[in-house]
C-alpha positions as CSV (number, residue, x, y, z in Angstrom):
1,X,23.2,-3.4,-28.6
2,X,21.9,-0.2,-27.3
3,X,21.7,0.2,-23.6
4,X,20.1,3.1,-22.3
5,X,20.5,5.3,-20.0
6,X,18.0,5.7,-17.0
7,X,17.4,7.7,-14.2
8,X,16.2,7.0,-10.3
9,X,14.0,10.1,-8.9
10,X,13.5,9.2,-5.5
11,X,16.6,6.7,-4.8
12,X,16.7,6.8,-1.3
13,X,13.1,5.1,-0.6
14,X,12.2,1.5,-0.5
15,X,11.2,1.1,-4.0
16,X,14.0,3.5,-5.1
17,X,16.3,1.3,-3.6
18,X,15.1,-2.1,-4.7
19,X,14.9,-0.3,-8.3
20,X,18.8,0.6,-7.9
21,X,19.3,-3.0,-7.3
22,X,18.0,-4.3,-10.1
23,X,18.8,-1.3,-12.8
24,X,22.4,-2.1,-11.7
25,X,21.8,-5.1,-13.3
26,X,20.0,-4.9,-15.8
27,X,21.5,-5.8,-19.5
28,X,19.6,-3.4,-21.2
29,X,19.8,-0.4,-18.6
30,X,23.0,1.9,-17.4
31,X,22.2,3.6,-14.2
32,X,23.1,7.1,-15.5
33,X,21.4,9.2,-12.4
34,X,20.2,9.0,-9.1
35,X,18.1,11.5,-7.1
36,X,17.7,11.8,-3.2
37,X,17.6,14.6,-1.1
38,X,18.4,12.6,1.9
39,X,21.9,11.0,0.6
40,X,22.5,14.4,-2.0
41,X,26.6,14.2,-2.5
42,X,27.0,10.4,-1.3
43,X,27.8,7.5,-3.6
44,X,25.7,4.5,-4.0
45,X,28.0,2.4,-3.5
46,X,28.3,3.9,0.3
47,X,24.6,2.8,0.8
48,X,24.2,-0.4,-1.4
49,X,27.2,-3.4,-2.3
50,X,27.5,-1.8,-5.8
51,X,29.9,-2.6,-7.6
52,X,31.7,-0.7,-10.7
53,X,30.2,2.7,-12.3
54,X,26.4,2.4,-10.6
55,X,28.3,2.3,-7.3
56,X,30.3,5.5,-8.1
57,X,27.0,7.7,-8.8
58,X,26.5,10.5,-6.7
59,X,23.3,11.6,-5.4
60,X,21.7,14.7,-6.4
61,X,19.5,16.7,-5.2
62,X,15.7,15.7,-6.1
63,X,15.1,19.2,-7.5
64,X,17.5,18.3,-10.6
65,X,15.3,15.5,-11.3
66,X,13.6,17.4,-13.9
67,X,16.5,17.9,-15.9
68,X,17.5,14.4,-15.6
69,X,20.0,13.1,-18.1
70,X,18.7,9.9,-19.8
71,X,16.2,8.1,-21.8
72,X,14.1,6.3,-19.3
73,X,13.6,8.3,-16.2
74,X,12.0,5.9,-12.9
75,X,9.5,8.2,-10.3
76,X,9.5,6.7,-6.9
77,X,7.8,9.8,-5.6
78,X,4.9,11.1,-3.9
79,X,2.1,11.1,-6.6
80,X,1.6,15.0,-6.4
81,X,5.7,15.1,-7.0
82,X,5.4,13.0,-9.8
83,X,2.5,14.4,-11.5
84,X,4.2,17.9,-11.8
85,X,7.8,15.9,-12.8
86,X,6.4,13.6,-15.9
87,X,4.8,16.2,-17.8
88,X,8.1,18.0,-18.0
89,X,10.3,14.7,-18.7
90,X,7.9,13.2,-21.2
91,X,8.0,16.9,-23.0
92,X,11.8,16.2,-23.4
93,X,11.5,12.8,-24.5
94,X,12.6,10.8,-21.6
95,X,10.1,7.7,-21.3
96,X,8.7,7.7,-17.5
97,X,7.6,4.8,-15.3
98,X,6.1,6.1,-12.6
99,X,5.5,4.0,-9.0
100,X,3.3,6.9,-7.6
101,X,-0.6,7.1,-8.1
102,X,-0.3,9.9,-10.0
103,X,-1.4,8.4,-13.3
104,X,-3.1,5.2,-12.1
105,X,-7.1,6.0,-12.6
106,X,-8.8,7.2,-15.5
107,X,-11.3,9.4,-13.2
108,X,-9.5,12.7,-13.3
109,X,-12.2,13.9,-10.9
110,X,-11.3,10.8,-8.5
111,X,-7.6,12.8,-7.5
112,X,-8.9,14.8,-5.0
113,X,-10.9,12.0,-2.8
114,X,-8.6,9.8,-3.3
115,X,-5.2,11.4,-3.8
116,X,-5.7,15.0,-1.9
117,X,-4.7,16.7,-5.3
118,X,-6.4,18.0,-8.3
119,X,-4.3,16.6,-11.1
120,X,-2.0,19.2,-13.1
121,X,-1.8,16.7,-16.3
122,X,-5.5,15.7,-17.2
123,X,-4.4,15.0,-21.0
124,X,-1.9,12.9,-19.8
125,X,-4.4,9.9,-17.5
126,X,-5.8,8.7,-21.0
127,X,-1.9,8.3,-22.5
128,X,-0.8,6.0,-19.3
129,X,-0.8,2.6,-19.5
130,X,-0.9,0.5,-16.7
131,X,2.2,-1.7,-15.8
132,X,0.3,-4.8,-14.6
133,X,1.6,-7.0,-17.8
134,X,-0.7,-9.7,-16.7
135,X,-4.0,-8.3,-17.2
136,X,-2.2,-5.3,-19.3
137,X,0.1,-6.6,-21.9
138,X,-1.1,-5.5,-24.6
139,X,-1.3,-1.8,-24.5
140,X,2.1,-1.8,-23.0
141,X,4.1,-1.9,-26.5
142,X,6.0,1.5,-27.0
143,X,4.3,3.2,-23.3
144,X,6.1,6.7,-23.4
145,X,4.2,6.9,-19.9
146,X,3.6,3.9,-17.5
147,X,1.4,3.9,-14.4
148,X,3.1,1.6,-12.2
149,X,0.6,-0.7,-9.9
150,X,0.2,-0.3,-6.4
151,X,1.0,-2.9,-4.2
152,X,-2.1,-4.2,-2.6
153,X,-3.7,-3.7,-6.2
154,X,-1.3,-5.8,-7.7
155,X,-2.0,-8.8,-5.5
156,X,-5.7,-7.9,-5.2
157,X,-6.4,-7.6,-8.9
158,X,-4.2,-10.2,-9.9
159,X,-6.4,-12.8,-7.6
160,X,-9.9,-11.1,-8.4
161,X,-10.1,-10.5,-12.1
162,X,-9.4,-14.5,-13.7
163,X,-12.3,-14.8,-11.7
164,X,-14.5,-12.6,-12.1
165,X,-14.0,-13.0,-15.7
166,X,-14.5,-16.3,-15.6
167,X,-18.6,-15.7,-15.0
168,X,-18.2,-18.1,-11.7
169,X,-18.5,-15.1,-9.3
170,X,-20.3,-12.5,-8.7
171,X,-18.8,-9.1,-9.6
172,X,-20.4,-7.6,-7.0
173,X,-20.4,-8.1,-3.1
174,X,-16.3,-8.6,-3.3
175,X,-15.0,-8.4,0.5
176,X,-11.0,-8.3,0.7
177,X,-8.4,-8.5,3.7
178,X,-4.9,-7.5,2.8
179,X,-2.2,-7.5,5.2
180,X,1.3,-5.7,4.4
181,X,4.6,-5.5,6.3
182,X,5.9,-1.9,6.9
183,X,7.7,-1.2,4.4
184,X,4.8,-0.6,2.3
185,X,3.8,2.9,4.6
186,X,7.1,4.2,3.0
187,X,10.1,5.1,4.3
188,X,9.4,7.6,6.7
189,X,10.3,8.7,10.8
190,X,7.4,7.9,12.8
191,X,6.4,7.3,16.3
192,X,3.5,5.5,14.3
193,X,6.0,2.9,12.5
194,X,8.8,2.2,15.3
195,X,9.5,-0.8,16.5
196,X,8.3,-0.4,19.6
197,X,4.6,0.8,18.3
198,X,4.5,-1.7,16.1
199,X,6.2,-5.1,17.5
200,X,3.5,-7.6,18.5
201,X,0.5,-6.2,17.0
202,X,-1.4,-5.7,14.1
203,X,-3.9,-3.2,13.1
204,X,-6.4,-2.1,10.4
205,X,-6.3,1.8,9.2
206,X,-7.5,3.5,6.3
207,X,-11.0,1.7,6.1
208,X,-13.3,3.1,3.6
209,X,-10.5,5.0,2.4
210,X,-7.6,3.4,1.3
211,X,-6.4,4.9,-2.6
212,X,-5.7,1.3,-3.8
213,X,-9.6,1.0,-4.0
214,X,-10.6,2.7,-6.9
215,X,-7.7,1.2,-9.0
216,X,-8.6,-2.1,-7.9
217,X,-11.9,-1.8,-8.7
218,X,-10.6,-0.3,-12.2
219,X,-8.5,-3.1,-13.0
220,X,-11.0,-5.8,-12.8
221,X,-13.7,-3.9,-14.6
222,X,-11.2,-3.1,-17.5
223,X,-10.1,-7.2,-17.3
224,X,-12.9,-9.0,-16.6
225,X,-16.1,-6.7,-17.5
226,X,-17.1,-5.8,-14.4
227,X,-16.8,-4.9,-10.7
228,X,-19.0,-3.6,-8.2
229,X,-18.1,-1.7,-5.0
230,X,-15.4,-3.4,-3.2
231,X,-14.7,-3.5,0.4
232,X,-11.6,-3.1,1.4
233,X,-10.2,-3.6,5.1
234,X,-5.8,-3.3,5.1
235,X,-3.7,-4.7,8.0
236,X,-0.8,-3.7,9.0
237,X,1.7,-6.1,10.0
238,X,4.9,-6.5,12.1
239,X,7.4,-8.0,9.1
240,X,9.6,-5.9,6.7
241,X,8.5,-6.7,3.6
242,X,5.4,-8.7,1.8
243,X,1.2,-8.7,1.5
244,X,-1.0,-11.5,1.5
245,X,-4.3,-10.7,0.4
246,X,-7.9,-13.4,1.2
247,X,-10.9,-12.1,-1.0
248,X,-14.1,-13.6,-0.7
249,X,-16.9,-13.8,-3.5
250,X,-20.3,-14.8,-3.9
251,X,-20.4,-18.0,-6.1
252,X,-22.6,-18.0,-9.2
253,X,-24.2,-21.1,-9.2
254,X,-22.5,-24.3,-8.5
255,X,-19.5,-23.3,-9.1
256,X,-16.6,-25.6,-7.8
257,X,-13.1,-25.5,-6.7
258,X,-11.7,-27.2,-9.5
259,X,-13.6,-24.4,-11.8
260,X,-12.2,-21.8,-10.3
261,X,-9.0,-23.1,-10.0
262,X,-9.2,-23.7,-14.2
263,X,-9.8,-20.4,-14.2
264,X,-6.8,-19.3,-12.6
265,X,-4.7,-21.4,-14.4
266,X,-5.9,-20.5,-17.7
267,X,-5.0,-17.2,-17.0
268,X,-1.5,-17.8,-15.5
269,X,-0.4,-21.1,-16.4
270,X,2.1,-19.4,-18.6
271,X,3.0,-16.4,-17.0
272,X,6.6,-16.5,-15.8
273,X,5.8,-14.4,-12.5
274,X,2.4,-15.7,-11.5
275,X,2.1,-19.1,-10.0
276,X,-1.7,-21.0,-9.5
277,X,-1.8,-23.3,-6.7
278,X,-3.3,-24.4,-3.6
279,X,-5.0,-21.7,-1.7
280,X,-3.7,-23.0,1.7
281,X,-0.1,-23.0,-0.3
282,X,0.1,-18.9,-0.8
283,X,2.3,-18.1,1.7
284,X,4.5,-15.0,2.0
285,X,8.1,-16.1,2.8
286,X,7.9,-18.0,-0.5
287,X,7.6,-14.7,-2.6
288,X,9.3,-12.5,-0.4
289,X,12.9,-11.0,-2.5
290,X,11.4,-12.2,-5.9
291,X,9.2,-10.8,-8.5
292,X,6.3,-13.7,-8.8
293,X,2.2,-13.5,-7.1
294,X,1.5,-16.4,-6.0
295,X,-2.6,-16.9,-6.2
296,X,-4.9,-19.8,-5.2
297,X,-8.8,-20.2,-4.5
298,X,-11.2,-22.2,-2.3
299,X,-14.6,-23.0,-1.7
300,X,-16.6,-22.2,1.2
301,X,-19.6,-24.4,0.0
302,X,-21.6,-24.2,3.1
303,X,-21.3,-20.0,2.7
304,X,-21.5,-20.1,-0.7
305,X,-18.4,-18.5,-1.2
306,X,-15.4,-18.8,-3.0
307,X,-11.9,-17.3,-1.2
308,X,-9.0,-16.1,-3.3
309,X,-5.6,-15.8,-1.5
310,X,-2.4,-13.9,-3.3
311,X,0.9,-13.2,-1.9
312,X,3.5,-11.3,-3.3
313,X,6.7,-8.9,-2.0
314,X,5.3,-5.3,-2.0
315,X,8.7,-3.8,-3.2
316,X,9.5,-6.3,-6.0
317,X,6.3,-7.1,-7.6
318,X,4.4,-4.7,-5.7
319,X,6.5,-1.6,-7.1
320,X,10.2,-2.3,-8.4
321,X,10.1,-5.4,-10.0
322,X,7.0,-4.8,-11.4
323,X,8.2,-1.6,-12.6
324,X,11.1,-3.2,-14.8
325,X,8.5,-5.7,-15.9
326,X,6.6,-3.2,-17.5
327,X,9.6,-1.3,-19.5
328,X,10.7,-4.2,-20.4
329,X,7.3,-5.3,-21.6
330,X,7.5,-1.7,-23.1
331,X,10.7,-1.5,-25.2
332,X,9.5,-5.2,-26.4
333,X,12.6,-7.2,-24.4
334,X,11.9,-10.4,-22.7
335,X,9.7,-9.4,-19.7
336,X,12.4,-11.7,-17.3
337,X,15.0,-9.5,-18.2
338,X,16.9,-8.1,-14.7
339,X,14.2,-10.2,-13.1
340,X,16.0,-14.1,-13.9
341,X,18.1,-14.0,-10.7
342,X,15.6,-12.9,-8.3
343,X,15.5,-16.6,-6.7
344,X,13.9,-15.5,-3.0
């Protein structure tokens, strides 16, 4: 059995880290490279209990990344970093998954609103395909180039599109909540993200303007047919690690609890990562260090509105474990593999 090499560009972040985790691993992957300018020249196995040849790697300097030695090469970079990097590694034949937005929407004239870039790699957004295997599968077989989800679209689109799909809601009108620990602003020195600033308090930021919006709003159309405007309002939240998302959308007629709930589980009921149950159930401590979504829905029958909740750990299946998902789901292995121990 072959097992290929793969490389880490950006090791030292959250999702760079949680990738290292599971790469090391992985039955199908050797950790062959990893890239940090922050820990260039220390071993992994000085910053995570590695064990055996993963933990004796050495850290290199992000600048090498481009000439990375392996097959699969990993971007946990800024999406401006990795939009210049994948052009270079595809033209070499290394197969990219990249956790950035730099590949995520089809709109190459979206970048600059929403990503503060005009894209270098136009002719590349139409080869990307999406790593949501859920509402993606199928054009996932043989990705040389895979646009890994963002986090708050992961849980957002995984709750929304079943049902929009399903003709029981309105595409339009969508209203969404999502609240994330901090580990989703990256990993990062800021007055802005210290304990201090943030203990005992939430706030929104971002409104209007968040990039998950577009993608969201992408993913649903692509799934389900259609999906109007969406408004968007993120939390931020003082816990490490998780999102829960609440959506609410306009019923279409008298649409009930148990409908929508079909709907869900038609979609899932087989997935080995996404879990339908009780709306009031979604909680995120029950996700939190494991790859699965769990999604639910209710009826507000005196609004006349149904509300979808989804939780899910924003550095598993909101960027590393989603990420492995997708190669796997790629190179046609079992999309559990490296995933089956991640208990929670």
């Amino acid at each position: 059995m072959h097992v290929h090499p793969a490389a880490i560009v950006g090791a030292s972040g959250y999702a760079g880290l949680e990738l290292t985790r599971l790469l090391a691993r992985h039955p199908r992957v050797r950790l062959a490279a990893l890239y940090s300018d922050r820990w260039s020249g220390e071993t992994a196995g000085a910053r995570l209990p590695l064990d055996g040849a993963p933990a004796a790697l050495s850290y290199r300097p992000l600048a090498d990344g481009e000439g990375a030695d392996a097959e699969i090469a990993f971007l946990a970079t800024p999406a401006s970093v990795s939009a210049e990097l994948a052009p270079k590694l595809l033209a070499r034949g290394v197969r990219v998954v990249d956790l950035s937005g730099a590949f995520r929407l089809a709109d190459l004239a979206a970048y600059p609103a929403w990503y503060g870039f005009a894209h270098p790699a136009p002719e590349l957004l139409a080869e990307a395909r999406y790593g949501l295997p859920e509402l993606a599968r199928d054009g996932l077989s043989g990705a040389r180039l895979v646009s890994n989800p963002g986090c708050y679209a992961t849980a957002i689109a995984l709750a929304l599109a079943p049902l929009v799909r399903s003709g029981l809601v309105s595409p339009e009108g969508i209203a969404v909540t999502g609240l994330s620990g901090v580990s989703g602003a990256g990993r990062k020195a800021s007055e802005d993200y210290s304990f201090v600033e943030l203990g005992e308090d939430l706030h929104a930021y971002r409104l209007g303007k968040h990039q998950h919006v577009p993608e969201i709003e992408q993913t649903v159309a692509r799934f389900a047919g259609a999906c109007g405007a969406l408004s968007f309002t993120p939390v931020l939240v003082p816990i490490r690690r998780g999102i829960l998302a609440t959506a609410t959308l306009r019923l279409a007629g008298g649409a009930s609890a148990a409908d929508l709930g079909a709907a869900l589980q038609a979609a899932y009921g087989r997935e080995a990562f996404v879990r339908p149950m009780a709306a009031e159930r979604v909680s995120v401590k029950d996700v939190v260090r494991t790859n699965r979504c769990h999604v639910g829905v209710a009826v507000d029958a005196r609004a006349g509105v149904a509300v979808a909740v989804s939780a899910i750990d924003n550095l598993v299946k909101g960027a590393a474990g989603q990420a492995v998902q997708a190669l796997n789901a790629a190179m046609g292995w079992p999309e559990a593999t490296g995933l089956d121990l991640l208990g929670g």
